[in-house]
C-alpha positions as CSV (number, residue, x, y, z in Angstrom):
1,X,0.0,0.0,0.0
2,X,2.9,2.1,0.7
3,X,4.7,1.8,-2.5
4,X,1.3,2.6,-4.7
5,X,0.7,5.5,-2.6
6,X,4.4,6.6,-3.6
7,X,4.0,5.9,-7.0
8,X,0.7,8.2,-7.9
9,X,2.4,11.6,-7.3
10,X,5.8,10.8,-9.5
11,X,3.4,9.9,-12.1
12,X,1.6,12.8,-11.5
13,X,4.8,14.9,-11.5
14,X,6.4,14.0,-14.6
15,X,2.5,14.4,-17.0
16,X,3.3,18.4,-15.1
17,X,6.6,18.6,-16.3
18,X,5.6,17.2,-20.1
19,X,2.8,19.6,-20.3
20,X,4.9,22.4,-19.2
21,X,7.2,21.8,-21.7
22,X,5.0,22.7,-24.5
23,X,3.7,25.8,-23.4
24,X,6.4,29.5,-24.2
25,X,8.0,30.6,-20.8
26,X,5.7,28.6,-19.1
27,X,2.6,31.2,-19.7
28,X,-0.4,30.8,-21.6
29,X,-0.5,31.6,-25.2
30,X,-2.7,33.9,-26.4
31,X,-5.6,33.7,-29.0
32,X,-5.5,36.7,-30.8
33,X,-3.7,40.0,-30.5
34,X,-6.0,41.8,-32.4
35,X,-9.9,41.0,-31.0
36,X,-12.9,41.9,-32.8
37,X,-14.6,45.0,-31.2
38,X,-16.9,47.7,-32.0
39,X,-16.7,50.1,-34.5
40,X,-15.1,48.5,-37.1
41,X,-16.8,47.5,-40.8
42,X,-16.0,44.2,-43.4
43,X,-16.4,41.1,-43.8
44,X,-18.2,38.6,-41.7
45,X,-17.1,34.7,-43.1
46,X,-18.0,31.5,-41.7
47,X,-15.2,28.8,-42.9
48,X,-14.7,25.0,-42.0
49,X,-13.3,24.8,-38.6
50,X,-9.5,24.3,-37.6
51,X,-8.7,26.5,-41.1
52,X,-9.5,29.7,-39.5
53,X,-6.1,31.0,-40.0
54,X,-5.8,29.4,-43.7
55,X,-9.1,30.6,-44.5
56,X,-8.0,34.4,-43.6
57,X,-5.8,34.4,-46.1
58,X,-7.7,33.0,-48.7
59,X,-10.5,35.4,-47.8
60,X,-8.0,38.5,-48.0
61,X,-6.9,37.5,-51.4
62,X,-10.4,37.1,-52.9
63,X,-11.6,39.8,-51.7
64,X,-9.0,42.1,-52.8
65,X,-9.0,40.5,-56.6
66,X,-12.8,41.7,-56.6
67,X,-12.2,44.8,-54.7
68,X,-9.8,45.4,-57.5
69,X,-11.9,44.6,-60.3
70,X,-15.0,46.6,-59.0
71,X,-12.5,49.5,-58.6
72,X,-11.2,49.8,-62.3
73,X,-14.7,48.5,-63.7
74,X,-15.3,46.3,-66.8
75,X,-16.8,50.1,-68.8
76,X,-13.1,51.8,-68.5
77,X,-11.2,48.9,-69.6
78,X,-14.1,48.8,-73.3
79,X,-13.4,52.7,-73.2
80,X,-9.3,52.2,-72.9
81,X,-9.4,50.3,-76.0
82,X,-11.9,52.1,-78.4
83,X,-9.9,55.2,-77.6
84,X,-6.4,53.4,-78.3
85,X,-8.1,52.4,-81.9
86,X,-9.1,55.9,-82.9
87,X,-6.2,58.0,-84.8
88,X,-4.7,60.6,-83.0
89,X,-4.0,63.9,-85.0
90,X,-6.4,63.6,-87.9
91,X,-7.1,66.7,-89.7
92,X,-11.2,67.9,-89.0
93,X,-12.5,70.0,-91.8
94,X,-16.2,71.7,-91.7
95,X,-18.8,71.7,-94.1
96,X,-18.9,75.5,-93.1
97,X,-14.7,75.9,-93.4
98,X,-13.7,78.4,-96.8
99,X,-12.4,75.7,-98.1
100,X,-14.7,73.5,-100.7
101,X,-14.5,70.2,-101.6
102,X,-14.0,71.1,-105.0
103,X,-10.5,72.3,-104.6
104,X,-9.4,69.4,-102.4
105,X,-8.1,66.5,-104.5
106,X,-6.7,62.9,-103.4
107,X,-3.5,61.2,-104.0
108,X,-2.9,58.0,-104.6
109,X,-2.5,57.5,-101.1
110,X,-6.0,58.4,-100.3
111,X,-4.2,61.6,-98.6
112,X,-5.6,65.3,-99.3
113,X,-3.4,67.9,-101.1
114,X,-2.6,71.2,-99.7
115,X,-4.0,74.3,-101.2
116,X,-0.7,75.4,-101.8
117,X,0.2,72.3,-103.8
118,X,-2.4,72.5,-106.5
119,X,-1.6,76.8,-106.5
120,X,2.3,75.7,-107.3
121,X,0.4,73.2,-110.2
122,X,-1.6,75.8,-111.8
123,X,1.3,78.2,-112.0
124,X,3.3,75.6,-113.7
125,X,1.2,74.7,-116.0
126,X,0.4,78.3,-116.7
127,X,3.3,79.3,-119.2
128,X,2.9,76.0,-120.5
129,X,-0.6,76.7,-122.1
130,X,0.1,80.1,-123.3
131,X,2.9,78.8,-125.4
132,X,0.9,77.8,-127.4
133,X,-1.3,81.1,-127.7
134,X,0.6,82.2,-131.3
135,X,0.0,85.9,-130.1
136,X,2.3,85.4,-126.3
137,X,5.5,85.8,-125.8
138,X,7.6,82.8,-124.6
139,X,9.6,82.5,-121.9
140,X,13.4,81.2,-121.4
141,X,13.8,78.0,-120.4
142,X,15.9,79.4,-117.3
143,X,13.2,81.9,-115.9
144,X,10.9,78.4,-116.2
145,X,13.2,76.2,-114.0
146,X,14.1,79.3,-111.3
147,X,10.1,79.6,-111.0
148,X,9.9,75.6,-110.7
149,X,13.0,75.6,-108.2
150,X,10.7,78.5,-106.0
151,X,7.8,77.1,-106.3
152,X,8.9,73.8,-104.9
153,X,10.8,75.6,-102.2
154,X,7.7,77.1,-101.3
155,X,6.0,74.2,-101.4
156,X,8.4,72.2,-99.2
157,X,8.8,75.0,-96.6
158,X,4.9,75.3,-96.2
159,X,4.7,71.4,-95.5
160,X,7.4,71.5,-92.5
161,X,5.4,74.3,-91.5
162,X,2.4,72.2,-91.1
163,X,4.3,69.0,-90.0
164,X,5.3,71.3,-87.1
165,X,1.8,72.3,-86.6
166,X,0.5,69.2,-86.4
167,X,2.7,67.7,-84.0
168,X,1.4,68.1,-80.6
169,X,3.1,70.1,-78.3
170,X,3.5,67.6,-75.3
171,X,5.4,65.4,-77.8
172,X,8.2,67.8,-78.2
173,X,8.4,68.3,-74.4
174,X,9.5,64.9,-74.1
175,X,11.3,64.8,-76.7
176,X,13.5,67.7,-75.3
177,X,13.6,66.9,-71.6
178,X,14.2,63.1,-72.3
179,X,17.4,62.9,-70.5
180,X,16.7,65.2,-67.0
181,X,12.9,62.9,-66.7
182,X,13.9,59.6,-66.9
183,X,16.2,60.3,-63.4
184,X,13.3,61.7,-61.7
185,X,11.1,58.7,-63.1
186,X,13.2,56.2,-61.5
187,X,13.3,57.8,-58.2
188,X,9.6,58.5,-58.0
189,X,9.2,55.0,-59.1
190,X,11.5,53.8,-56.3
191,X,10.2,55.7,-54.1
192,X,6.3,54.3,-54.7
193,X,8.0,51.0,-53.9
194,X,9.2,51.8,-50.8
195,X,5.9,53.3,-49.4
196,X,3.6,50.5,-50.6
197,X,6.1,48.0,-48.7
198,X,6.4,50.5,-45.9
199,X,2.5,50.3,-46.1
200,X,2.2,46.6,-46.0
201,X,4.5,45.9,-43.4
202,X,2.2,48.6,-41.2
203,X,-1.2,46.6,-39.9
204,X,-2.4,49.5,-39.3
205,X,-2.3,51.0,-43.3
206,X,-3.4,47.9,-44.5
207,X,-7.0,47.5,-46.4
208,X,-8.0,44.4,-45.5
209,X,-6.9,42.9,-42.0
210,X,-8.2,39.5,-39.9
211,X,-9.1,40.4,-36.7
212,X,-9.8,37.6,-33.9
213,X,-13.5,36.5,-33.3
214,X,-12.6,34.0,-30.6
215,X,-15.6,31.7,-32.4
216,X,-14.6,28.3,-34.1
217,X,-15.6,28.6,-37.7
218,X,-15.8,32.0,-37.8
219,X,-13.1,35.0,-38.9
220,X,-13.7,38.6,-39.8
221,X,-11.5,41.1,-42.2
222,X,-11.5,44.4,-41.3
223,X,-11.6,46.9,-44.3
224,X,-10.1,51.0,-43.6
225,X,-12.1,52.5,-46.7
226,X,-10.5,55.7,-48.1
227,X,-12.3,58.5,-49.9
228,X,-13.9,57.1,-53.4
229,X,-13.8,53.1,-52.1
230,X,-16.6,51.1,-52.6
231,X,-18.6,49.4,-49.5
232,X,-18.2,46.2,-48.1
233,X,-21.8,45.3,-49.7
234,X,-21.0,46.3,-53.2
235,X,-17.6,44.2,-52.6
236,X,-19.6,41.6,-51.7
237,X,-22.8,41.6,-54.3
238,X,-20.1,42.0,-57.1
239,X,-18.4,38.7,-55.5
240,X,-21.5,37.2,-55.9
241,X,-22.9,37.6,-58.9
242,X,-19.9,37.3,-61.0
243,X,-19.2,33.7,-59.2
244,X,-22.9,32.7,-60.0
245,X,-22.7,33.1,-63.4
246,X,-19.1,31.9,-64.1
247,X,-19.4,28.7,-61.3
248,X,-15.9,29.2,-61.4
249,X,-14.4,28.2,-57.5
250,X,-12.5,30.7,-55.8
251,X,-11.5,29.6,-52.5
252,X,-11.1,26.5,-50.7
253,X,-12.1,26.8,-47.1
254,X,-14.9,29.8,-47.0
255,X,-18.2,29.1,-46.5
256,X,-20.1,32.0,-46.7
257,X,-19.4,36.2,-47.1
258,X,-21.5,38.5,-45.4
259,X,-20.7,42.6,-45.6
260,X,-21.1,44.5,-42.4
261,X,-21.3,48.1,-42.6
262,X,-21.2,48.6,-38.8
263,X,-21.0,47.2,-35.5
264,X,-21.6,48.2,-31.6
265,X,-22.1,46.2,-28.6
266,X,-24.8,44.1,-28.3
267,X,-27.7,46.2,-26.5
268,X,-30.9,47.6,-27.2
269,X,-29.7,51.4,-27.0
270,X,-26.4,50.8,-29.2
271,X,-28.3,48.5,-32.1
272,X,-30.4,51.7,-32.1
273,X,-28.0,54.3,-32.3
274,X,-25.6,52.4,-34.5
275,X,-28.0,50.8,-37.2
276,X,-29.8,54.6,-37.9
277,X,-27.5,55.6,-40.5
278,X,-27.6,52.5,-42.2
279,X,-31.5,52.9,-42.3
280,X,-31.6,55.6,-43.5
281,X,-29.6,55.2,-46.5
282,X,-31.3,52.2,-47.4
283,X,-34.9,52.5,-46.3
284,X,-35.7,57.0,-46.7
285,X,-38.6,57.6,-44.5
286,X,-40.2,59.8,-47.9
287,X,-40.5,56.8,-50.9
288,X,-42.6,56.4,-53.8
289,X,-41.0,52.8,-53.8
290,X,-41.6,50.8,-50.4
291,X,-39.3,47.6,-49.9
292,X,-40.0,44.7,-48.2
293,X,-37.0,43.4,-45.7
294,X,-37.0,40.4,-43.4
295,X,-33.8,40.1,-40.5
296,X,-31.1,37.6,-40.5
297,X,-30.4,37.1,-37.0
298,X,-27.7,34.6,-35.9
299,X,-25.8,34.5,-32.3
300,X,-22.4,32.8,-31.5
301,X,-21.0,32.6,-28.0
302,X,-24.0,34.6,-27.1
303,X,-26.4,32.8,-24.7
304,X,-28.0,35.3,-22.1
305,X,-29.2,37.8,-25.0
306,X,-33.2,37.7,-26.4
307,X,-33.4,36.8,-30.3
308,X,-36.8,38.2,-30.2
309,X,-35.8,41.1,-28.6
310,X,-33.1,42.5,-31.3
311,X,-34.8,41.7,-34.1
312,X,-37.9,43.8,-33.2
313,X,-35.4,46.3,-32.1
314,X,-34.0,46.7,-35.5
315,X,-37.4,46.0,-37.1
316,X,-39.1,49.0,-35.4
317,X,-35.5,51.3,-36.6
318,X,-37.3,51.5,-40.2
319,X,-39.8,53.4,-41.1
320,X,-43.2,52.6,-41.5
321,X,-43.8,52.7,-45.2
322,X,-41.4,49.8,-45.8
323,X,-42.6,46.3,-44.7
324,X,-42.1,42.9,-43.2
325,X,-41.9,40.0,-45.6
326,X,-40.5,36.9,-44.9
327,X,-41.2,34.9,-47.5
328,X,-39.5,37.1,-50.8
329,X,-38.4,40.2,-49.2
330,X,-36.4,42.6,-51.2
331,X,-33.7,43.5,-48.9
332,X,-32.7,41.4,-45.9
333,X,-31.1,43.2,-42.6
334,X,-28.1,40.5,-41.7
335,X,-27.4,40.8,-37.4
336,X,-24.7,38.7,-36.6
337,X,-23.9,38.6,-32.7
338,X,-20.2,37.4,-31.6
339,X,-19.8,36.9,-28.5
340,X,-20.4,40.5,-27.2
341,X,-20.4,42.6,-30.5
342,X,-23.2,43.0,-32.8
343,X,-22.5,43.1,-36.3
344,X,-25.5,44.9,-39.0
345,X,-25.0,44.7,-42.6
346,X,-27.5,44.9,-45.6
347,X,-27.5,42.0,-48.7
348,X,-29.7,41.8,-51.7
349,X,-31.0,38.7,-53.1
350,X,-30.1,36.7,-50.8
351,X,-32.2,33.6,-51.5
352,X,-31.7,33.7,-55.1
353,X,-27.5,33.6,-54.7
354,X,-27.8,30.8,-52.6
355,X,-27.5,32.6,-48.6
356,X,-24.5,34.0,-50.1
357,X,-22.5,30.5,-49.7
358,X,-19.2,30.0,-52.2
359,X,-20.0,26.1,-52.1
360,X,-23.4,26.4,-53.3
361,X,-23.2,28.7,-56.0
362,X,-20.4,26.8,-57.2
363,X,-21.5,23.4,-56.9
364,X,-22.8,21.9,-59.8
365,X,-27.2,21.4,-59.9
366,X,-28.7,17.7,-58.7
């Protein structure tokens, strides 16, 4: 009895040490140095659990390539090339111009004469034709070649003339301060380099950030808009619809995308207060056109709050002249509560592209 007795706490002893072992400086690690909170607008993205840190990633990268696309737009890219196809400097003549069509003729090149080109014509072929008037006076031979020899002069110091005309002026800008630029094109370019690193080694400057939800199966990226960005839901109904008609797969371990437009803690007063800007930009008090929404509510880690309770909350937040319908609303109010933050965004068809799931509207029909 003695010797078991003895035995137990050496055992006991050495599983300590072992477990010890593993942890840094023998403290507990932490989960997450950068918590969601309040105030803060994205992307709320379920994922398949354990691949919370892969799926961050992945989600970062999709949503940039969209964010990217939506920025530059599929119009400008049409409008780049029907501008690169049209010729630059082409000559514009008006019906109302002094010059008539009459007195413009073509070359062979499909290219119109000068004015002064057909003048120097006529004049040469002037003392030609009165030759052979019996009652004129014919010239030398040499007065007839020192009037050719002007006329072509004339003719090809009018055209360089022109040439110079028609070349724009930015074009011999360049062309003159070629040297001196190209050193102060390589250091601005140098320098861009080094801020956008400098800017991606900052958290802080970045666009799209992960920030710790403390929920299994569940990550958020923060997004810091700047002045002429587009919003987390046109991000994400551009996502959307572009992946439902191509089925093309973009990501491996997201589940669904859901844009948030703000967030507060989870209370009567601050769903009130924080949710009135986004009513009123999607649901004016004064319409001609009423919607009909419906609110997705949805609670992780969240036990002691009433479901019932914020939805009427944020129900009662829009006006009256917009109503309740569950069954084919036009607008849906998403509430997502983690833990002790409350996250409101608004999404469009939401039925029709599949509750906003990747897997779904990728997945091939039954």
């Amino acid at each position: 009895m003695a010797t078991e007795n003895k035995s137990k706490p050496n055992n006991t002893d050495k599983n300590n040490r072992k477990r010890k072992h593993y942890l840094p400086h023998n403290k507990p690690v932490k989960k997450g140095s950068y918590p969601l909170r309040p105030g803060v607008e994205g992307f709320f993205i379920t994922c398949d659990g354990g691949k919370e840190y892969q799926a961050s990633l992945e989600a970062i990268n999709v949503i940039d390539s969209f964010y990217e696309e939506l920025l530059e737009g599929s119009e400008s890219k049409v409008e780049k090339e029907e501008v690169s196809k049209k010729p630059l400097n082409k000559v514009i003549k008006f019906a109302d111009s002094s010059s008539s069509d009459d007195d413009e003729e073509e070359d062979a090149n499909g290219n119109a004469k000068d004015d002064h080109d057909v003048q120097a014509k006529e004049e040469e072929k002037k003392p030609l034709d009165a030759s052979n008037d019996p009652g004129h006076e014919t010239e030398d031979s040499a007065t007839l070649e020192k009037q050719g020899e002007e006329n072509k002069e004339k003719h090809e110091d009018q055209n360089n003339q022109d040439a110079e005309a028609m070349e724009p002026p930015a074009k011999k800008q360049c062309a003159e301060a070629d040297a001196p630029n190209k050193k102060v094109e390589e250091k601005s370019i140098d320098k861009l380099i080094e801020d956008e690193l400098a800017e991606l080694r900052d958290r802080s400057k970045r666009r799209f950030n992960k920030l710790e939800s403390g929920c299994n199966g569940v990550i958020f990226i923060q997004m810091r808009k700047k002045d002429g960005d587009p919003n987390p839901k046109d991000i994400v109904q551009h996502m959307m619809t572009s992946i439902a008609s191509t089925k093309k797969s973009m990501s491996r371990f997201l589940l669904r995308i859901l844009p948030i437009e703000v967030s507060c803690y989870t209370s009567e007063e601050e769903i009130k207060r924080a949710i009135k800007p986004v009513i009123d930009k999607h649901f004016p008090a004064e319409t001609q056109n009423p919607r009909k929404f419906a609110v997705l509510y949805d609670a992780r880690a969240n036990t002691g709050i009433d479901r019932m309770k914020i939805i009427n909350t944020v129900a009662k937040c829009v006006p009256a002249v917009h109503k309740v319908d569950l069954g084919n609303p036009d607008i849906n109010i998403v509430v997502q509560i983690v833990k002790t933050v409350c996250l409101i965004g608004i999404v469009e068809k939401y039925k029709e592209l599949a509750k906003y799931n990747l897997r779904q509207l990728t997945s091939p029909p039954e």
